[in-house]
Structure formats: C-alpha cells, structure tokens
C-alpha positions, 0 to 999 in steps of 0.5 A: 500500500502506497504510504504505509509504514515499512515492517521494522527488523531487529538488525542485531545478530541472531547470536546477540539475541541468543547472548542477551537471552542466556545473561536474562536467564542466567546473570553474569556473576552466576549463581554458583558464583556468588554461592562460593564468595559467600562459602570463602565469607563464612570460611573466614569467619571461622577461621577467625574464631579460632583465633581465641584468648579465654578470660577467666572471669567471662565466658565470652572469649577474646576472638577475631570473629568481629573482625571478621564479621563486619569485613565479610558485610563490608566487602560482600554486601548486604545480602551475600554477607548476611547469607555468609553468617546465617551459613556460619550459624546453621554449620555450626548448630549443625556440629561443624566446629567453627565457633570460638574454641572449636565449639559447635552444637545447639547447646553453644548456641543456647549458651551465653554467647548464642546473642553475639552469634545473632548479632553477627547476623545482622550485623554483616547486613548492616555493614553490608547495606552501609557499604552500598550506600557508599560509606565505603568510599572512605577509611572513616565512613568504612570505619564508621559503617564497620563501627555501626555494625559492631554495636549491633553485635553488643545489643544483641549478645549483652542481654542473651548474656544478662539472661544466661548468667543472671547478672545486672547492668554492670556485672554484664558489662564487665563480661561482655563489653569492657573488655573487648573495647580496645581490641575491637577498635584495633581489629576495626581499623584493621578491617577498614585498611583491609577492605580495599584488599577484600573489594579486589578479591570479590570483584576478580571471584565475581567476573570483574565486577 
C-alpha cells in the first residue's frame, strides 16, 4: 500500500539475541558464583574464631570473629554477607566446629554467647547495606559503617548474656563489653585498611565486577 509504514527488523545478530537471552536467564556473576564468595565469607569467619584468648572471669572469649564479621558485610554486601553468617550459624548448630574454641552444637548456641552469634547476623547486613550506600568510599565512613555494625553485635549478645548468667547492668558489662573495647577498635581499623584488599578479591571471584 502506497504510504504505509515499512515492517521494522531487529538488525542485531541472531547470536546477540541468543547472548542477551542466556545473561536474562542466567546473570553474569552466576549463581554458583556468588554461592562460593559467600562459602570463602563464612570460611573466614571461622577461621577467625579460632583465633581465641579465654578470660577467666567471662565466658565470652577474646576472638577475631568481629573482625571478621563486619569485613565479610563490608566487602560482600548486604545480602551475600548476611547469607555468609546465617551459613556460619546453621554449620555450626549443625556440629561443624567453627565457633570460638572449636565449639559447635545447639547447646553453644543456647549458651551465653548464642546473642553475639545473632548479632553477627545482622550485623554483616548492616555493614553490608552501609557499604552500598557508599560509606565505603572512605577509611572513616568504612570505619564508621564497620563501627555501626559492631554495636549491633553488643545489643544483641549483652542481654542473651544478662539472661544466661543472671547478672545486672554492670556485672554484664564487665563480661561482655569492657573488655573487648580496645581490641575491637584495633581489629576495626584493621578491617577498614583491609577492605580495599577484600573489594579486589570479590570483584576478580565475581567476573570483574
């Protein structure tokens, strides 16, 4: 017909359609991808609990978790680092020994320091969704979100603490907090100068992304 519009074709090559059709139903990182980062996350957190001083006077030991804890959310991000430390809860309800001091089982986490292991949980997020609003854009505001994610820790195992042992306000703190300060300060730091490090590794297991 005179002054009808010619039918439109898609100039792209058949190959290209079929390419975009694989990354719709299988995205570039991959699930299996992305279940390994979040394997290496939980690995590191158990490594980092055996690095263990017991205290005399507490059942809560001096350990590297924390640190290592808001290093996986920080790098990982709010969803793989959580995924990494439900992992860690789960394997070592399970019986897999990768609590503080080669610890595992449902007892362990009933204990006295079943809140800290919550608080893991929701802290790896925390500093995860932090670090994707770019709070990790620098030392201090890394620092900061590391910071933030660290207090969550406490405000979950304090009062687990307080109930297990039947103490008050500055019996618990004495127990569970005081002790801690200055070595969480330092591993915080050290995450902080770590992170960069952690971003590279992540970015190269991800496909460079």
């Amino acid at each position: 017909m005179i002054g009808a519009a010619r039918p439109r074709y898609d100039a792209r090559p058949v190959h290209a359609n079929a390419a975009t059709l694989r990354l719709a139903v299988l995205p570039r990182t991959g699930f299996l991808t992305d279940a390994l980062v979040v394997l290496a996350g939980t690995a590191l957190v158990s490594l980092a609990a055996q690095v263990s001083i017991p205290l005399p006077f507490t059942p809560v030991p001096i350990t590297g978790q924390t640190f290592a804890v808001v290093l996986v959310g920080a790098s990982l991000g709010s969803v793989r680092g959580l995924a990494s430390l439900v992992l860690y809860l789960l394997v070592g309800i399970a019986g897999a020994p990768v609590y503080a001091q080669q610890t595992h089982g449902w007892e362990t986490f009933m204990g006295p320091t079943g809140g800290y292991l919550i608080g893991f949980i929701v802290a790896a997020a925390l500093a995860g969704w932090l670090a994707e609003r770019r709070w990790d854009r620098r030392l201090s505001s890394a620092i900061a979100a590391m910071l933030t994610g660290n207090v969550v820790i406490y405000a979950a195992g304090l009062p687990w603490l307080a109930a297990e042992l039947d103490t008050g306000l500055e019996e618990t703190l004495a127990a569970g907090l005081y002790p801690f300060v200055v070595g969480d300060l330092l591993k915080l730091y050290l995450a902080g100068a770590l992170l960069p490090l952690a971003w590279r590794l992540v970015g190269r297991a991800r496909g460079g992304r």
